[in-house]
Biopython code that builds the backbone (N, CA, C, O; Angstrom):
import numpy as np
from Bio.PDB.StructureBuilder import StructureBuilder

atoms = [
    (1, "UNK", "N", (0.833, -1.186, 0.000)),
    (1, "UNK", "CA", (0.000, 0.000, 0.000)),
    (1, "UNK", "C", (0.872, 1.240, 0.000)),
    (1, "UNK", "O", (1.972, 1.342, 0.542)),
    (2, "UNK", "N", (0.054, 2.408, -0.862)),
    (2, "UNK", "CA", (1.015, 3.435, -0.663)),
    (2, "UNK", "C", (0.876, 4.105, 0.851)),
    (2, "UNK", "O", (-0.129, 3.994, 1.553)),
    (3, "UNK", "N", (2.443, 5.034, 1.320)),
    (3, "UNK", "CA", (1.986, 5.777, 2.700)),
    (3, "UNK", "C", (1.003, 6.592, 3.008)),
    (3, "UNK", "O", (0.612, 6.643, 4.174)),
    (4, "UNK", "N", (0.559, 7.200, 2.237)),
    (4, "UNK", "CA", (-0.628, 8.065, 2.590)),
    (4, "UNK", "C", (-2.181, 6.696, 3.238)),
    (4, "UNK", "O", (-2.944, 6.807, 4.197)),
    (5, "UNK", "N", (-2.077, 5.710, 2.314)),
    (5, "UNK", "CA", (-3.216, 4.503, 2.395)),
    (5, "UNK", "C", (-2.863, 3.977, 3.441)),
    (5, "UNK", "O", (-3.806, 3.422, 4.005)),
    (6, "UNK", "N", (-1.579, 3.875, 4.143)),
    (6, "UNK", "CA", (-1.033, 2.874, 5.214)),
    (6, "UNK", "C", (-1.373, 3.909, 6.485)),
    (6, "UNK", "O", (-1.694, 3.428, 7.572)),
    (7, "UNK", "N", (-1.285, 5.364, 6.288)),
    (7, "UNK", "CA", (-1.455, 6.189, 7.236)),
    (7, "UNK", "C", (-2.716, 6.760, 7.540)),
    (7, "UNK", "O", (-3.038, 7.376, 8.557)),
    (8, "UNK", "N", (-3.453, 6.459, 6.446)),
    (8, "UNK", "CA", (-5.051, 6.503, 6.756)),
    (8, "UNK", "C", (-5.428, 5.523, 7.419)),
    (8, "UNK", "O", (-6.040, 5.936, 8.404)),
    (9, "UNK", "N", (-5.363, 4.015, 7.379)),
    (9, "UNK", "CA", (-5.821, 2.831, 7.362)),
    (9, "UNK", "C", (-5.457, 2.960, 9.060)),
    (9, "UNK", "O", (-6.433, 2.904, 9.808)),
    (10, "UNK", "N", (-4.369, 3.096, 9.560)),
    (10, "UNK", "CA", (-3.427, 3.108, 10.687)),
    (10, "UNK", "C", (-4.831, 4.194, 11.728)),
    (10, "UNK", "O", (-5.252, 4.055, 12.877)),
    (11, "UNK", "N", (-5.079, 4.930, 10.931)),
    (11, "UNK", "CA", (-5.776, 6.055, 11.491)),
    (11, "UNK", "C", (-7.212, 6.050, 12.228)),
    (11, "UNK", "O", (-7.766, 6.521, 13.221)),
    (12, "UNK", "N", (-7.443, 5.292, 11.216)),
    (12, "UNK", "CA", (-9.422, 4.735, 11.104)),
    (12, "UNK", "C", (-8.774, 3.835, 12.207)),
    (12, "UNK", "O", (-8.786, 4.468, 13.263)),
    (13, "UNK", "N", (-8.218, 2.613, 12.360)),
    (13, "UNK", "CA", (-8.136, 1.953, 13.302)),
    (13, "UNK", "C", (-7.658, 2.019, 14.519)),
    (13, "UNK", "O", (-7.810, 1.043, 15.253)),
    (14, "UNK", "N", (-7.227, 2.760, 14.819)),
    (14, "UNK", "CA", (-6.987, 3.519, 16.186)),
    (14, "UNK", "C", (-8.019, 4.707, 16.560)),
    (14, "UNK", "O", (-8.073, 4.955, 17.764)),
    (15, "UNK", "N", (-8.902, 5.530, 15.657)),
    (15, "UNK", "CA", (-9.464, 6.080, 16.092)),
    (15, "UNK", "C", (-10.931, 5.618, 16.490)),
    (15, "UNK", "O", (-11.723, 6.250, 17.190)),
    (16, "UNK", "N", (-11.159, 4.143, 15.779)),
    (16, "UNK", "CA", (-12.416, 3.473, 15.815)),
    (16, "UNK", "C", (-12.181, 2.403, 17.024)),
    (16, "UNK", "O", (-13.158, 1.735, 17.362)),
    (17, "UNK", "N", (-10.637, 2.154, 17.857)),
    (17, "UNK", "CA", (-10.933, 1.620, 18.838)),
    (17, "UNK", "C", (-10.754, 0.261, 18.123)),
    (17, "UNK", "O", (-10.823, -0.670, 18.925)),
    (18, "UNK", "N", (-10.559, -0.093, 16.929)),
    (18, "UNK", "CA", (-10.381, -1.608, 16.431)),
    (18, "UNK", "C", (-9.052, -2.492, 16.925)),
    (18, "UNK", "O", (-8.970, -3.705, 17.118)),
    (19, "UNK", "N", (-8.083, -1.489, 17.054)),
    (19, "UNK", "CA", (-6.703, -2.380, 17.352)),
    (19, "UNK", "C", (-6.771, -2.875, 18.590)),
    (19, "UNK", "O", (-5.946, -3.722, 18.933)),
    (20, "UNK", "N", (-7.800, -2.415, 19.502)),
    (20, "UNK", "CA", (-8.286, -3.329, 20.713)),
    (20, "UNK", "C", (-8.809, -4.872, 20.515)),
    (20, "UNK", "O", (-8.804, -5.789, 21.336)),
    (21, "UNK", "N", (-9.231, -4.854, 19.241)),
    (21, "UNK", "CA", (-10.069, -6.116, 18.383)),
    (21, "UNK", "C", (-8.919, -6.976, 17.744)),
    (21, "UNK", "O", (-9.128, -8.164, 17.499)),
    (22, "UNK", "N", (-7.782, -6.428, 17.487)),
    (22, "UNK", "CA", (-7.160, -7.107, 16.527)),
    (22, "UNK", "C", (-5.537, -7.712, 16.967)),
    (22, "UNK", "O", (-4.685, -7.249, 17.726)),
    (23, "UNK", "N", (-5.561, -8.613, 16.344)),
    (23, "UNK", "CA", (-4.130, -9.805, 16.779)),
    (23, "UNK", "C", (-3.160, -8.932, 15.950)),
    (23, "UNK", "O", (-3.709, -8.616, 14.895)),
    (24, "UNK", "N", (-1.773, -8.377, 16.070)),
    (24, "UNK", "CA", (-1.115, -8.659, 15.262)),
    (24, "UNK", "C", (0.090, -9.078, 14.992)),
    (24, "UNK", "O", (1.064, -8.941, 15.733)),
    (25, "UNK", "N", (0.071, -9.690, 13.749)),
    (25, "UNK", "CA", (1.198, -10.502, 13.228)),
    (25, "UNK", "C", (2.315, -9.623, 12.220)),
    (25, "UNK", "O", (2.147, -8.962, 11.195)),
    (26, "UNK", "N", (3.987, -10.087, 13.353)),
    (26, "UNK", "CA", (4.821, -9.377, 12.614)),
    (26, "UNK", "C", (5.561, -10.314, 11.548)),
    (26, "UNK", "O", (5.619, -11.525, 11.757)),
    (27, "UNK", "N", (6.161, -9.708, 10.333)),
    (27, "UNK", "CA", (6.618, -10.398, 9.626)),
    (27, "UNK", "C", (7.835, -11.097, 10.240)),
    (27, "UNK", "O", (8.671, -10.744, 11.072)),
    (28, "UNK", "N", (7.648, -12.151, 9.573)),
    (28, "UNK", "CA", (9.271, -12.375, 10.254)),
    (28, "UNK", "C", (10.562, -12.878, 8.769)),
    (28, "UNK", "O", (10.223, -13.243, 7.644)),
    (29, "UNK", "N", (12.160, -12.708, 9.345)),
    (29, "UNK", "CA", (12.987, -12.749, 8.050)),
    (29, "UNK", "C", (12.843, -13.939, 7.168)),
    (29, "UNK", "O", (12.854, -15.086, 7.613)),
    (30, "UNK", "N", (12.716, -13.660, 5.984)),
    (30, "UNK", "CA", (12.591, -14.612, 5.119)),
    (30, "UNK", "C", (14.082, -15.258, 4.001)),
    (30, "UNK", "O", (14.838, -14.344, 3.672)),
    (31, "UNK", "N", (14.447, -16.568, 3.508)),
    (31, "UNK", "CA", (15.055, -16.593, 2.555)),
    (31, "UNK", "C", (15.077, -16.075, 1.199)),
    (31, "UNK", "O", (14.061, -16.262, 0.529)),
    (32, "UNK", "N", (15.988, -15.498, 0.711)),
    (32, "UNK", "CA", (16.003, -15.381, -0.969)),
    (32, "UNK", "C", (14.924, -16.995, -1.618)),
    (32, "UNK", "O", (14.162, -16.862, -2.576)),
    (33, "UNK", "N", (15.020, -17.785, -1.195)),
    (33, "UNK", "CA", (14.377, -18.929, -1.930)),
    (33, "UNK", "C", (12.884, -18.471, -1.651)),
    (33, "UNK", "O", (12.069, -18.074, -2.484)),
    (34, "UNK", "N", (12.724, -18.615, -0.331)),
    (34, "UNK", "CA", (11.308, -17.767, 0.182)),
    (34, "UNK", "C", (10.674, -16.961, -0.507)),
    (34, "UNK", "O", (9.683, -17.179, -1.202)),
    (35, "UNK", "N", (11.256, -15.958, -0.325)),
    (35, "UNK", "CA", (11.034, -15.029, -1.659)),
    (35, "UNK", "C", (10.566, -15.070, -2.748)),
    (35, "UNK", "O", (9.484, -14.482, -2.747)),
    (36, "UNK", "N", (10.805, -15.442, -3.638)),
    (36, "UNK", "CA", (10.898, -16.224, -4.644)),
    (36, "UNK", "C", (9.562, -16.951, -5.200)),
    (36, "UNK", "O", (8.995, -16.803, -6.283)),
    (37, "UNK", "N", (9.258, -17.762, -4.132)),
    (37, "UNK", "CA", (7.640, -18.383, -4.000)),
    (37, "UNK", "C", (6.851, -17.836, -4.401)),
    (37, "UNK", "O", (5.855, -18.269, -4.981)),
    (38, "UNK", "N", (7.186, -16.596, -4.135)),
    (38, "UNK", "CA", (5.888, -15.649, -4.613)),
    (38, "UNK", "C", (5.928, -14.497, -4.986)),
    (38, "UNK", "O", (4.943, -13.770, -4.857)),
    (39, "UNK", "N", (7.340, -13.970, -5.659)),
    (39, "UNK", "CA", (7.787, -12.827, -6.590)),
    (39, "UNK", "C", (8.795, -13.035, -7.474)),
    (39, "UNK", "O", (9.523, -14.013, -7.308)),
    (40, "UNK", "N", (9.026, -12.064, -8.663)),
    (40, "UNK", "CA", (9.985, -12.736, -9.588)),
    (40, "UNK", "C", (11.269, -12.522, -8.949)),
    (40, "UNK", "O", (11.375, -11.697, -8.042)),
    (41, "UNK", "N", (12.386, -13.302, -9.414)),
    (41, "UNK", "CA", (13.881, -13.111, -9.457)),
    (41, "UNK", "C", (14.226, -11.666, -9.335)),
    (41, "UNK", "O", (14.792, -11.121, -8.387)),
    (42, "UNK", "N", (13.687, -10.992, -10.723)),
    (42, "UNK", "CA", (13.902, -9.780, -10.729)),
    (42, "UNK", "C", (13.649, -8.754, -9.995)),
    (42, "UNK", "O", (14.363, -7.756, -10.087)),
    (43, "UNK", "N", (12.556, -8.807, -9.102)),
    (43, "UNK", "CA", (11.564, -8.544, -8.456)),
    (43, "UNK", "C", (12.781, -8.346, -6.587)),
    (43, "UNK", "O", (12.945, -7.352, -5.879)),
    (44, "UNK", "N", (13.133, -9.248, -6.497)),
    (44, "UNK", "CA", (13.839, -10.229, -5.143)),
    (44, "UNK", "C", (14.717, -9.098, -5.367)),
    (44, "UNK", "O", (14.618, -8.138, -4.603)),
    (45, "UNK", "N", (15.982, -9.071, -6.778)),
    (45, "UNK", "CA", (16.905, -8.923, -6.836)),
    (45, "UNK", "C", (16.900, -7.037, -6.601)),
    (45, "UNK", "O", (17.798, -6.440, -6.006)),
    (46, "UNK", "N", (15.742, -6.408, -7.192)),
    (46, "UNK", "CA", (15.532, -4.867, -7.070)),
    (46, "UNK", "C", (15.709, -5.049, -5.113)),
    (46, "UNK", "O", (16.731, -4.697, -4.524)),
    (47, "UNK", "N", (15.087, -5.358, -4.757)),
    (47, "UNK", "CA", (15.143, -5.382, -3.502)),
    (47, "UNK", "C", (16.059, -5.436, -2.344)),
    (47, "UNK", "O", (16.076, -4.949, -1.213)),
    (48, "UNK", "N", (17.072, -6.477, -3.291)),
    (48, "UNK", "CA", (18.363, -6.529, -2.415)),
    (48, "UNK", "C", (19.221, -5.206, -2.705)),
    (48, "UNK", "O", (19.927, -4.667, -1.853)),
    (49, "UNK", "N", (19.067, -4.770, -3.984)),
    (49, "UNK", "CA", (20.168, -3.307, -4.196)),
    (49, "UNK", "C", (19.586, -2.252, -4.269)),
    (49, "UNK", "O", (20.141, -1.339, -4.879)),
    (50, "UNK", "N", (18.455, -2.069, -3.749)),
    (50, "UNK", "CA", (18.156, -0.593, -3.809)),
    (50, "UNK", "C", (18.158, -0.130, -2.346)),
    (50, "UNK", "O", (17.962, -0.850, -1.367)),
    (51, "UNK", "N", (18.367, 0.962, -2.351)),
    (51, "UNK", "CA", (18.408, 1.662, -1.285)),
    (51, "UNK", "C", (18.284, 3.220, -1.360)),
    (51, "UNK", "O", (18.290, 3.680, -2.501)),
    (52, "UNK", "N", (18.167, 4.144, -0.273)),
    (52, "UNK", "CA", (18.151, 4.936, 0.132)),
    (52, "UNK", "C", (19.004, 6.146, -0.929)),
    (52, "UNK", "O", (18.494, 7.006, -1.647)),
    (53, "UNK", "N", (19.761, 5.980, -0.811)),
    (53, "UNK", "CA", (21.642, 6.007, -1.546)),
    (53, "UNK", "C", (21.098, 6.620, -3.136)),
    (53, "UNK", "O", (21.115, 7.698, -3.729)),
    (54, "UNK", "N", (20.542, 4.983, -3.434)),
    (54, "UNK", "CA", (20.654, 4.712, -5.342)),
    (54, "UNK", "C", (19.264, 4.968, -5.925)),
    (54, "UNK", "O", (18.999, 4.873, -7.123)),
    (55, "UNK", "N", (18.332, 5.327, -4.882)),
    (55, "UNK", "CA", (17.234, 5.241, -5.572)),
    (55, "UNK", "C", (16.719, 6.299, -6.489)),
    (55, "UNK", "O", (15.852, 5.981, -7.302)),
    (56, "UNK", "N", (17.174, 7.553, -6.443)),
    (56, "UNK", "CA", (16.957, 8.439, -7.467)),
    (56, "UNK", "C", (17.441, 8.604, -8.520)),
    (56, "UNK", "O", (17.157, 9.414, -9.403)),
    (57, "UNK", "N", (18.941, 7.081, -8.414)),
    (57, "UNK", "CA", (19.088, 6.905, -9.850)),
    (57, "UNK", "C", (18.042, 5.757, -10.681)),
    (57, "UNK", "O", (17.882, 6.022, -11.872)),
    (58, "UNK", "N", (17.385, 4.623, -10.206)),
    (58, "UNK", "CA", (16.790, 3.764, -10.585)),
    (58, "UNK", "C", (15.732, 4.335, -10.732)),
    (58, "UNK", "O", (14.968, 3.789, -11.527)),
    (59, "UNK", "N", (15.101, 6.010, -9.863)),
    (59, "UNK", "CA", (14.100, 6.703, -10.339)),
    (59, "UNK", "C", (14.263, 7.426, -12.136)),
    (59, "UNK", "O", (13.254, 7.792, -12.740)),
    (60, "UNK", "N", (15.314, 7.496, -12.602)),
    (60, "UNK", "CA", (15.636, 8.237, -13.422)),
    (60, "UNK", "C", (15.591, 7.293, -14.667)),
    (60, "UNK", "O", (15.269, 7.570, -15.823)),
    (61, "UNK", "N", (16.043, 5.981, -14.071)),
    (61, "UNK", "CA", (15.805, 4.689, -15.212)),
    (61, "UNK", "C", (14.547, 4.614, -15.523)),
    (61, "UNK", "O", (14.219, 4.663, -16.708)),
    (62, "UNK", "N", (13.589, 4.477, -14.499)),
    (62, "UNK", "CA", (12.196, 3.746, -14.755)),
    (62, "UNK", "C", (11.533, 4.984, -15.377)),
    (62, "UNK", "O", (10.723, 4.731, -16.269)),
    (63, "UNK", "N", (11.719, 6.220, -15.084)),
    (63, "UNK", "CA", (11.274, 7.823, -16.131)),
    (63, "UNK", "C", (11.554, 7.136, -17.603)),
    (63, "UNK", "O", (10.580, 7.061, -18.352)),
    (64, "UNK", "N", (12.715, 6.672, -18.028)),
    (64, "UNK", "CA", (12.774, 6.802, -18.966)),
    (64, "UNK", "C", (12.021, 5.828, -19.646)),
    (64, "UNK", "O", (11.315, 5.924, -20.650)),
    (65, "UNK", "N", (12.303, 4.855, -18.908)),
    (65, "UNK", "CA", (12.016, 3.294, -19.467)),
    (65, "UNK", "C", (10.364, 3.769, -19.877)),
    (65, "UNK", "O", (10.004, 3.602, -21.043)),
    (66, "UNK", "N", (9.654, 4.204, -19.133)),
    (66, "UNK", "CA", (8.258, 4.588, -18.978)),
    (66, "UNK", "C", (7.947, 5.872, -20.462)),
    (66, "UNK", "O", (7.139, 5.846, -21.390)),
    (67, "UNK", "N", (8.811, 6.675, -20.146)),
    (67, "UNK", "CA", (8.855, 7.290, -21.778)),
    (67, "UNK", "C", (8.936, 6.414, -22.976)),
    (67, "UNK", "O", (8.376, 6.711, -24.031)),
    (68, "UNK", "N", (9.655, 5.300, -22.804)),
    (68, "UNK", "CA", (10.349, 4.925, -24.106)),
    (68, "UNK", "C", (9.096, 3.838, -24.843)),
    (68, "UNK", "O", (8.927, 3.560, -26.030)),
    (69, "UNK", "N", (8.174, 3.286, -23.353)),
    (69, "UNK", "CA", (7.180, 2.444, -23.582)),
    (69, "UNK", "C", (5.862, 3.505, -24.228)),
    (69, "UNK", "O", (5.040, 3.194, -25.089)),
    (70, "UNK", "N", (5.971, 4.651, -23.591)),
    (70, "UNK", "CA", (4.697, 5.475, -24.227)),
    (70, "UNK", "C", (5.172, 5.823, -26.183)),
    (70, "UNK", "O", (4.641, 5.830, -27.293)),
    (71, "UNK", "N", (6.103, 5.988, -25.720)),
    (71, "UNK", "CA", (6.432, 6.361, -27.381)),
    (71, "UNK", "C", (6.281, 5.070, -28.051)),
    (71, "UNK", "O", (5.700, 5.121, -29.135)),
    (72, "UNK", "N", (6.625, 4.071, -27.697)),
    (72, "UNK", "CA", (6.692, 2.881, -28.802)),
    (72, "UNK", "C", (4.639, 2.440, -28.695)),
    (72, "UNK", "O", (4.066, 1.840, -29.604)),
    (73, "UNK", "N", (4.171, 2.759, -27.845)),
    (73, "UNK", "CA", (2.799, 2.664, -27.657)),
    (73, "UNK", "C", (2.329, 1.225, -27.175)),
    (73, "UNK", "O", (1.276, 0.689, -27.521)),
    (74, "UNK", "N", (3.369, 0.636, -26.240)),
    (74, "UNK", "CA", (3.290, -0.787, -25.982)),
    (74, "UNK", "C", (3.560, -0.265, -24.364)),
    (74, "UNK", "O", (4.378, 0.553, -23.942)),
    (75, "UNK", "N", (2.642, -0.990, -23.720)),
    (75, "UNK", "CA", (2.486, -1.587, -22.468)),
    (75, "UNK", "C", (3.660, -1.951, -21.351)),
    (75, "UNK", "O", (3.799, -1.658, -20.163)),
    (76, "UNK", "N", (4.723, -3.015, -22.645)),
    (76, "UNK", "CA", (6.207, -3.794, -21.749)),
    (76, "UNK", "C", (6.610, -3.841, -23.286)),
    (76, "UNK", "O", (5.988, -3.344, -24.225)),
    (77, "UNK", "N", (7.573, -4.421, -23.311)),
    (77, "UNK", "CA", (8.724, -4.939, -24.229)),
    (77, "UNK", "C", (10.026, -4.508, -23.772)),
    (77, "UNK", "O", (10.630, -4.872, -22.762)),
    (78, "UNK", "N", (10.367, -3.683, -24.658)),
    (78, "UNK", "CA", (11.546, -3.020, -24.985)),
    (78, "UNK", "C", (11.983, -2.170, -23.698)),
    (78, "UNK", "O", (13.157, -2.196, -23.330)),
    (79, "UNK", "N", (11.105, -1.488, -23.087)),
    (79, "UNK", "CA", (11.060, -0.279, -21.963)),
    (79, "UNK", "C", (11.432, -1.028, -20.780)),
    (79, "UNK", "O", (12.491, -0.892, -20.167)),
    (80, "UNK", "N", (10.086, -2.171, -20.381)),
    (80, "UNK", "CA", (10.492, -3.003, -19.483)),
    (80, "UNK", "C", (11.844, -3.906, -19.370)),
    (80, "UNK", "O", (12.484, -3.910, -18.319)),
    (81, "UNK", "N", (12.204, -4.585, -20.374)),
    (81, "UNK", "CA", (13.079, -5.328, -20.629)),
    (81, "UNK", "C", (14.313, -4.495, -20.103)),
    (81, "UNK", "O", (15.267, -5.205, -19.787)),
    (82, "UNK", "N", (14.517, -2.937, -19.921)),
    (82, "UNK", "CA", (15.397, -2.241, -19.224)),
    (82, "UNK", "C", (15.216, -1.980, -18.335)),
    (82, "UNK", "O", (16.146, -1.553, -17.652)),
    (83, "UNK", "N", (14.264, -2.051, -17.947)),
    (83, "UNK", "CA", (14.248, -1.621, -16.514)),
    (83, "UNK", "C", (14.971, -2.738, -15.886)),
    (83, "UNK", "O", (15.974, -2.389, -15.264)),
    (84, "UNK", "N", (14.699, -4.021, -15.897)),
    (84, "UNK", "CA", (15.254, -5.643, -15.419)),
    (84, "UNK", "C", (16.730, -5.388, -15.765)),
    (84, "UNK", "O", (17.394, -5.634, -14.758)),
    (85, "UNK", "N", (17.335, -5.082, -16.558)),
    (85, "UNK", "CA", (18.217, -4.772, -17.114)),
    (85, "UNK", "C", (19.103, -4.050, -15.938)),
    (85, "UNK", "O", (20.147, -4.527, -15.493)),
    (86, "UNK", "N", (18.595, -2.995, -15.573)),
    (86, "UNK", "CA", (19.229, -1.861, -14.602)),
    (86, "UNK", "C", (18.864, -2.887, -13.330)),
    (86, "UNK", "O", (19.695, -3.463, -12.627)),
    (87, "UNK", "N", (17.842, -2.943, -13.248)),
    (87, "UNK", "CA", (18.239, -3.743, -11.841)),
    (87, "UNK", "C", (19.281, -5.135, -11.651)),
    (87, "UNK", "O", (19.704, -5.442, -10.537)),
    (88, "UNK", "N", (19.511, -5.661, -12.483)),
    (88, "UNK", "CA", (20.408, -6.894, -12.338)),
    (88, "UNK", "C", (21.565, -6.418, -12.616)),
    (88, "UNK", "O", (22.470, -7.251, -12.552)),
    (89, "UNK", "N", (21.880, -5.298, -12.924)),
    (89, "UNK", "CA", (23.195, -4.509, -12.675)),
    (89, "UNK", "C", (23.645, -4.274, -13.557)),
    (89, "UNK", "O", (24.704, -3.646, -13.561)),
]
sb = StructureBuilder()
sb.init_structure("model")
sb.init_model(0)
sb.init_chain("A")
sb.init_seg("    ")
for serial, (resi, resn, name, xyz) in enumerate(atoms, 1):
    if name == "N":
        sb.init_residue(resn, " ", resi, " ")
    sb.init_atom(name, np.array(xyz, "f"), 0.0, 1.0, " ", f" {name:<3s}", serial, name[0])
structure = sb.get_structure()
């Protein structure tokens, strides 16, 4: 969810008195294989190298990549196929 949705949601439920109602469960650390189960490679791998640091350069990739898909007038291909690209290094 985005933060604004996580900080509403957070909101309603503390102000409605629900988190008195409710169990909760923290994530706990998972394997790269774990992972995996249920997101792509590529997906795993953005995750392990992005950070704080690099992210306004991988912001500057996916601008483009996202231009390059509007101009060609396709959805994924070519645009996407770089973005995966930049993330696997």
């Amino acid at each position: 969810m985005k933060p604004h949705r996580v900080r509403m949601t957070h909101n309603l439920v503390v102000n409605y008195g629900l988190y008195r109602e409710m169990e909760v469960f923290r994530p706990k650390p998972v394997s790269r294989d774990q992972m995996t189960r249920f997101h792509s490679d590529d997906y795993v791998n953005f995750l392990r190298i992005i950070n704080p640091d690099n992210m306004t350069e991988f912001l500057r990739h996916l601008q483009r990549c996202e231009s390059s898909r509007r101009e060609m007038g396709s959805g994924s291909g070519a645009g996407g196929d770089r973005v995966m690209d930049v993330w696997a290094g």
